[in-house]
N, CA, C and O atoms as a GROMACS GRO file, in nm:
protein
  256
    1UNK      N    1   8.701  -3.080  -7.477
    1UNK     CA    2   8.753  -3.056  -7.611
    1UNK      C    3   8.788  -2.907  -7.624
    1UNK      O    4   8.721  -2.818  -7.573
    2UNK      N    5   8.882  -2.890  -7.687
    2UNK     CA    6   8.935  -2.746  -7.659
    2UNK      C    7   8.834  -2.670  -7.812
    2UNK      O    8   8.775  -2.735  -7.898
    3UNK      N    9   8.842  -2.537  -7.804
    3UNK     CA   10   8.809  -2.489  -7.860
    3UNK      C   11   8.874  -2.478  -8.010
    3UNK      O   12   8.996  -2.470  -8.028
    4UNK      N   13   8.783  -2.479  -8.109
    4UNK     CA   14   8.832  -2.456  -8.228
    4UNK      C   15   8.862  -2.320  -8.332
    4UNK      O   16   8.772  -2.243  -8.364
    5UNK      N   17   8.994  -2.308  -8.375
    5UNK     CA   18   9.053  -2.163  -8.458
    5UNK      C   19   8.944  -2.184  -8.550
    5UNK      O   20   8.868  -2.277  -8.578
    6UNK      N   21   8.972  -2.025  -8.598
    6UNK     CA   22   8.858  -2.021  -8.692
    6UNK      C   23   9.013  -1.998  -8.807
    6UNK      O   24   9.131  -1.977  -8.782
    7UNK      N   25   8.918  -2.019  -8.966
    7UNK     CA   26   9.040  -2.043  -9.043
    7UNK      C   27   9.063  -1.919  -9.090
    7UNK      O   28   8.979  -1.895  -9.176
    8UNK      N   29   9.149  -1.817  -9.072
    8UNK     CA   30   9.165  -1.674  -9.112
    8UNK      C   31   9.122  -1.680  -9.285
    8UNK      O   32   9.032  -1.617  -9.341
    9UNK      N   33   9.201  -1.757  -9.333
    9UNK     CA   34   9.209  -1.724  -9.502
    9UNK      C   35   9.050  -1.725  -9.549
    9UNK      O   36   9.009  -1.635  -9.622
   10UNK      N   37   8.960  -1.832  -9.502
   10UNK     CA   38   8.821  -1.883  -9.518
   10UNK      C   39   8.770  -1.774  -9.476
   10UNK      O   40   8.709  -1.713  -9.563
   11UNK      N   41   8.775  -1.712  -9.340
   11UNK     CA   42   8.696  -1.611  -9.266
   11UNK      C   43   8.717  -1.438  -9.390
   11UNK      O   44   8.634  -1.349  -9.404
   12UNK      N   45   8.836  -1.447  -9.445
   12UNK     CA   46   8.803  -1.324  -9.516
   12UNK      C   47   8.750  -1.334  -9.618
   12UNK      O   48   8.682  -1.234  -9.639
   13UNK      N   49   8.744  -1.423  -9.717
   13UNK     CA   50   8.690  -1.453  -9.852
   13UNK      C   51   8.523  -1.484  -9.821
   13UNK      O   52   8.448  -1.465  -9.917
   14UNK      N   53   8.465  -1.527  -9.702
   14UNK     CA   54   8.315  -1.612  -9.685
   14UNK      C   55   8.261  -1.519  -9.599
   14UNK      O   56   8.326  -1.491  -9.499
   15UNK      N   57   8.146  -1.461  -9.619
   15UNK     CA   58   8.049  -1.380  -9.525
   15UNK      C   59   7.912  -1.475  -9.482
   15UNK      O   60   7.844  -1.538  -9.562
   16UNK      N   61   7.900  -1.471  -9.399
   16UNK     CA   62   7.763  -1.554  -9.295
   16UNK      C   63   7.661  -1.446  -9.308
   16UNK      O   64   7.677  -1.331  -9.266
   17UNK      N   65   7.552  -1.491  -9.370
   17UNK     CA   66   7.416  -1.366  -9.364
   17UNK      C   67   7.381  -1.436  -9.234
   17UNK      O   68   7.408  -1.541  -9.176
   18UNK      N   69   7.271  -1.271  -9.208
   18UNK     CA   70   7.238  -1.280  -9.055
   18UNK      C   71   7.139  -1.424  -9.077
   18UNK      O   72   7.128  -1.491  -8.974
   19UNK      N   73   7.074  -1.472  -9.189
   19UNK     CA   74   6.990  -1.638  -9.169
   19UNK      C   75   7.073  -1.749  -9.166
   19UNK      O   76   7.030  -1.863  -9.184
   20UNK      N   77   7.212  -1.717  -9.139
   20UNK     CA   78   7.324  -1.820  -9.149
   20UNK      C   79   7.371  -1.897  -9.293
   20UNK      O   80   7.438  -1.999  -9.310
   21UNK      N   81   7.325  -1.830  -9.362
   21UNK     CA   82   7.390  -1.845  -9.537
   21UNK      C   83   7.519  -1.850  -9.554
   21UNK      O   84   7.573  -1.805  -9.453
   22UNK      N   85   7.602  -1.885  -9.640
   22UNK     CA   86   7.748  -1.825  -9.668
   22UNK      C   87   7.710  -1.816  -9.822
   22UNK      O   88   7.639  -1.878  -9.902
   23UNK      N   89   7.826  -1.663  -9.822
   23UNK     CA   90   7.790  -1.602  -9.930
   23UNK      C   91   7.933  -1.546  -9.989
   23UNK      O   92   8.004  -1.470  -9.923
   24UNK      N   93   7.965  -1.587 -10.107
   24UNK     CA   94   8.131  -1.548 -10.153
   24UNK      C   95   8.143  -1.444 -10.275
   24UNK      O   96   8.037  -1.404 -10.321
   25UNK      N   97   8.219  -1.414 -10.311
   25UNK     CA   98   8.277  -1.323 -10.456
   25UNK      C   99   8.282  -1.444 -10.545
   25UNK      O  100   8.310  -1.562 -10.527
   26UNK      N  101   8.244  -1.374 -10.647
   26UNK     CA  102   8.375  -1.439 -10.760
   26UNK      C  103   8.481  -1.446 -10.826
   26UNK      O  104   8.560  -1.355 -10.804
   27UNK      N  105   8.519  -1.541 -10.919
   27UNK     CA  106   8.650  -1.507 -10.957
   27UNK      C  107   8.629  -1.469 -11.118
   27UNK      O  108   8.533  -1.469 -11.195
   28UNK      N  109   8.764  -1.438 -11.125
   28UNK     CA  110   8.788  -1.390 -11.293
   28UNK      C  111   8.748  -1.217 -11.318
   28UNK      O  112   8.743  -1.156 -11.425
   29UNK      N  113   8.724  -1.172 -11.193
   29UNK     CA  114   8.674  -1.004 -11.201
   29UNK      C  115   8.830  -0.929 -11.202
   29UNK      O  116   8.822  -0.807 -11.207
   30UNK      N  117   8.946  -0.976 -11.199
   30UNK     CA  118   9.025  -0.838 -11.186
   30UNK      C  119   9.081  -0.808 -11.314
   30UNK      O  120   9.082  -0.686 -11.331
   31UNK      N  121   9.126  -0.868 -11.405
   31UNK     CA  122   9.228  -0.826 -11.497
   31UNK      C  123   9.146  -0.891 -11.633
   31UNK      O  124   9.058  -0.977 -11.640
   32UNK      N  125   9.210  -0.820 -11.730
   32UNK     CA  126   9.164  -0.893 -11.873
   32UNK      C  127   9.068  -0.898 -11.892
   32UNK      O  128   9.024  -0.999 -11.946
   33UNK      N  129   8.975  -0.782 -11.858
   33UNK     CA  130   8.874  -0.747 -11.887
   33UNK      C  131   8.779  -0.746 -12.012
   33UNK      O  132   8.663  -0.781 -12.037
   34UNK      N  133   8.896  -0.683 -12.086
   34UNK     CA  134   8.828  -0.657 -12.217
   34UNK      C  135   8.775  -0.785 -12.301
   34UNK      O  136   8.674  -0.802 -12.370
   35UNK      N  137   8.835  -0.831 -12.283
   35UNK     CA  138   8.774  -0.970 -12.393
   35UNK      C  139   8.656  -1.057 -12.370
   35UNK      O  140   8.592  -1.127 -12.449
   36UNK      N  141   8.630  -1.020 -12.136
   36UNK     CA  142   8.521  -1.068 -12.129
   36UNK      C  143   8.348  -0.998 -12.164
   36UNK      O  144   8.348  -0.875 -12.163
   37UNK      N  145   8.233  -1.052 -12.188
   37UNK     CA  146   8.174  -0.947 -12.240
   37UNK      C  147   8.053  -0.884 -12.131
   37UNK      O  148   8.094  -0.922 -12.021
   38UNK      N  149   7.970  -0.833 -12.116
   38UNK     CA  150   7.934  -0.730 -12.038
   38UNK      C  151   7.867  -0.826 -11.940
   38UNK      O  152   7.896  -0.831 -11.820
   39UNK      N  153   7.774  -0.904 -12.000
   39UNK     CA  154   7.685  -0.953 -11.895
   39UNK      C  155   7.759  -1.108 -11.826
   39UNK      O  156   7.695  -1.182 -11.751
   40UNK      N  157   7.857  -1.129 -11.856
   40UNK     CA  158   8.004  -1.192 -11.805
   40UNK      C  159   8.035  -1.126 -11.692
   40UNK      O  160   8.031  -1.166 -11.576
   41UNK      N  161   8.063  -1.034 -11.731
   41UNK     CA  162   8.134  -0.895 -11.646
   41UNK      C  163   8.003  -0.871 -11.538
   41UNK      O  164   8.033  -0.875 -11.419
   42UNK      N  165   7.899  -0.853 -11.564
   42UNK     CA  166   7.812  -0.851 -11.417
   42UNK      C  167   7.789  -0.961 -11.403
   42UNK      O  168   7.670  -0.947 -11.432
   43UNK      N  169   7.798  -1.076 -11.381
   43UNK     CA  170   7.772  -1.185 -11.325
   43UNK      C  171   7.879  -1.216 -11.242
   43UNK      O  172   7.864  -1.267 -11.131
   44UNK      N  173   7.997  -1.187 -11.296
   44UNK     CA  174   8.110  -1.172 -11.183
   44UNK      C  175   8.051  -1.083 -11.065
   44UNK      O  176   8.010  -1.158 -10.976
   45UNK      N  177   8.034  -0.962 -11.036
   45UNK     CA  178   7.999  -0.899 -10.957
   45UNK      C  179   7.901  -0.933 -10.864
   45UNK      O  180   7.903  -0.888 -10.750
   46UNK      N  181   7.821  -1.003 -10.903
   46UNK     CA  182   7.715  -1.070 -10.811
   46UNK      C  183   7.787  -1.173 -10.715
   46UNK      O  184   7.871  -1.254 -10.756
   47UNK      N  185   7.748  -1.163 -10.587
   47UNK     CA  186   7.782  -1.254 -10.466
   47UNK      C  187   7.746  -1.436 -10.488
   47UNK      O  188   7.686  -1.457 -10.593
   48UNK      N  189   7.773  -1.548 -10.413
   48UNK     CA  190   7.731  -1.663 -10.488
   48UNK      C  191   7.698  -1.737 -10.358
   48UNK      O  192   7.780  -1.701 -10.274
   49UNK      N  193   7.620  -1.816 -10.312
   49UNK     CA  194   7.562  -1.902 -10.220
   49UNK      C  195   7.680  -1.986 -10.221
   49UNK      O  196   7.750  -1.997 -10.321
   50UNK      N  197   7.710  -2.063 -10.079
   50UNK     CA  198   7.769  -2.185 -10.055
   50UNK      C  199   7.667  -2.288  -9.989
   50UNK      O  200   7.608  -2.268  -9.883
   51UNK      N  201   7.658  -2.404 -10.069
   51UNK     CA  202   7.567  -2.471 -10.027
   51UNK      C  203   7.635  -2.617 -10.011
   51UNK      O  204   7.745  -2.643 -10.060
   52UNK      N  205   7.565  -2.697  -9.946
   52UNK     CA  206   7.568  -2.868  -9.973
   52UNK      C  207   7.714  -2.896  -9.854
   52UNK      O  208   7.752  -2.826  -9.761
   53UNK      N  209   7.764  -3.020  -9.904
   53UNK     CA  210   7.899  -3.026  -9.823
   53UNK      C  211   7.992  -2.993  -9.813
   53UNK      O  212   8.080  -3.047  -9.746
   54UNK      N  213   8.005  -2.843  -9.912
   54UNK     CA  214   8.173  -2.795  -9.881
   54UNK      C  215   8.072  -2.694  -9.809
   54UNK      O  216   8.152  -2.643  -9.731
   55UNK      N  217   7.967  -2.640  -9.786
   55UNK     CA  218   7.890  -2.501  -9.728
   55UNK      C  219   7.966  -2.559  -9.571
   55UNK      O  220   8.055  -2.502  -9.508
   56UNK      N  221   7.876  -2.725  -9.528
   56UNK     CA  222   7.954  -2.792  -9.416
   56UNK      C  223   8.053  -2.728  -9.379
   56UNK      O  224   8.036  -2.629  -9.308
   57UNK      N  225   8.186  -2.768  -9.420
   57UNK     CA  226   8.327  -2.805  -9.420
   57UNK      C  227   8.311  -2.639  -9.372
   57UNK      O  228   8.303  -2.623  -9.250
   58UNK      N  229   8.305  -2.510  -9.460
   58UNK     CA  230   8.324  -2.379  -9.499
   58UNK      C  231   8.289  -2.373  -9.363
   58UNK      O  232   8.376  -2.324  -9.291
   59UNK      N  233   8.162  -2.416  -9.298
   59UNK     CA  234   8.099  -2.400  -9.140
   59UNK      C  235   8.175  -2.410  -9.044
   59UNK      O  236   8.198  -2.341  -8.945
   60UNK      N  237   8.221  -2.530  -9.093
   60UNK     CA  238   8.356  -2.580  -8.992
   60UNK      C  239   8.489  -2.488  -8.949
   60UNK      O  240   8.539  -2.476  -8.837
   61UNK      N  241   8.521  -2.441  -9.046
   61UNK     CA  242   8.629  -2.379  -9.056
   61UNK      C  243   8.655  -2.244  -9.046
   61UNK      O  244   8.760  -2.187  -9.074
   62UNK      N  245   8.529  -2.186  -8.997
   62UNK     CA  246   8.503  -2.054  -8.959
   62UNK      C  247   8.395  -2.071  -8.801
   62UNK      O  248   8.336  -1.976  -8.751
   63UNK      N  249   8.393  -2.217  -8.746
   63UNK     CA  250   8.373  -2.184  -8.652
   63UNK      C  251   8.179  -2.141  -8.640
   63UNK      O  252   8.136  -2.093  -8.535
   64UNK      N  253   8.103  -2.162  -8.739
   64UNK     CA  254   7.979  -2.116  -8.711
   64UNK      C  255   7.904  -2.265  -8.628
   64UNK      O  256   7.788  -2.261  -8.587
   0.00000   0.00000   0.00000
């Protein structure tokens, strides 16, 4: 079986902790700020676990 690509677009958005976690950004942090309110605004900033069967799939497609 030949070897499998890893998926570029997946590989820049998803980081693998060294315990084999995947760990992503969120969305809604760039623009239009103002209307969201502060503790909105840091919860965006915080990183987010990938878990269950898309964590799978995410595995898959980066090859871990």
């Amino acid at each position: 079986m030949p070897k499998l690509k890893t998926h570029k677009g997946t590989a820049k958005r998803i980081k693998v902790t060294g315990s084999g976690k995947l760990v992503r950004g969120r969305a809604y942090g760039n623009h239009i700020l103002a209307k969201k309110s502060k503790a909105r605004k840091r919860n965006i900033k915080t990183a987010a676990a990938i878990e269950g069967k898309i964590g799978k799939n995410v595995k898959k497609a980066l090859g871990v």
